[in-house]
N, C-alpha and C positions, 0 to 999 in steps of 0.2 A: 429215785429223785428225778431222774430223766423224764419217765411216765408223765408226774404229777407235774413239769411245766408243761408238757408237750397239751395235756391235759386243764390247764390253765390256758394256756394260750388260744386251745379251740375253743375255748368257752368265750373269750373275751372276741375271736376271730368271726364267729357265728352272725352276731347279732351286727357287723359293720357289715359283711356279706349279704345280707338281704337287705339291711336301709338302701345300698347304690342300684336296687334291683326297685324299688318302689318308684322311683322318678318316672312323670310323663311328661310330657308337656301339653297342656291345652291349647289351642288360638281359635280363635272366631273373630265376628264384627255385628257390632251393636248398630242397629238401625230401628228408627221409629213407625208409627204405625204408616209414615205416608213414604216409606223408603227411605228417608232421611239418613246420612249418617251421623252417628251422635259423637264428641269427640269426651273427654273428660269424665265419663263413666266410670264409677268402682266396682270391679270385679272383683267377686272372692268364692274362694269354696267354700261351701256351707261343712262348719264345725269346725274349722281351721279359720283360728283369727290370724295367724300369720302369712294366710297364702292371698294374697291380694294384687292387683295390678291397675291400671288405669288405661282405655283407651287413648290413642292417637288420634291425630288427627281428621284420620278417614273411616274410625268408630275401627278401630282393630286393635285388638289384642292377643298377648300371649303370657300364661301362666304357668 
C-alpha cells in the first residue's frame, strides 16, 4: 500500500517538476525602420495564443 501512493505521488510530482523548469523570460524593444521607438506593439509567441504582452512607452518589452 505504501509503494503504490509513494508511486502515485511520483507520477502526479513529475509533470509539475519540469513545467517550473520551462519558464523564460523574453525582453526586447521594438523600433521602426527610422529608429523610432514604437510604444503599444503586440507581442506574442508564435503558437501560444496566451503568451502575449504589449510594449511601453520606449518600445520595451517583457514576456
Amino acid at each position: 500500500m505504501k509503494r503504490q501512493l509513494l508511486l502515485i505521488f511520483a507520477l502526479f510530482m513529475i509533470p509539475v517538476y519540469f513545467s517550473f523548469g520551462q519558464k523564460k523570460n523574453i525582453t526586447g524593444q521594438v523600433s521602426s525602420e527610422k529608429g523610432e521607438k514604437l510604444s503599444n506593439v503586440t507581442i506574442s509567441i508564435k503558437g501560444q495564443s496566451t503568451a502575449s504582452t504589449f510594449t511601453d512607452a520606449n518600445g520595451e518589452f517583457k514576456i
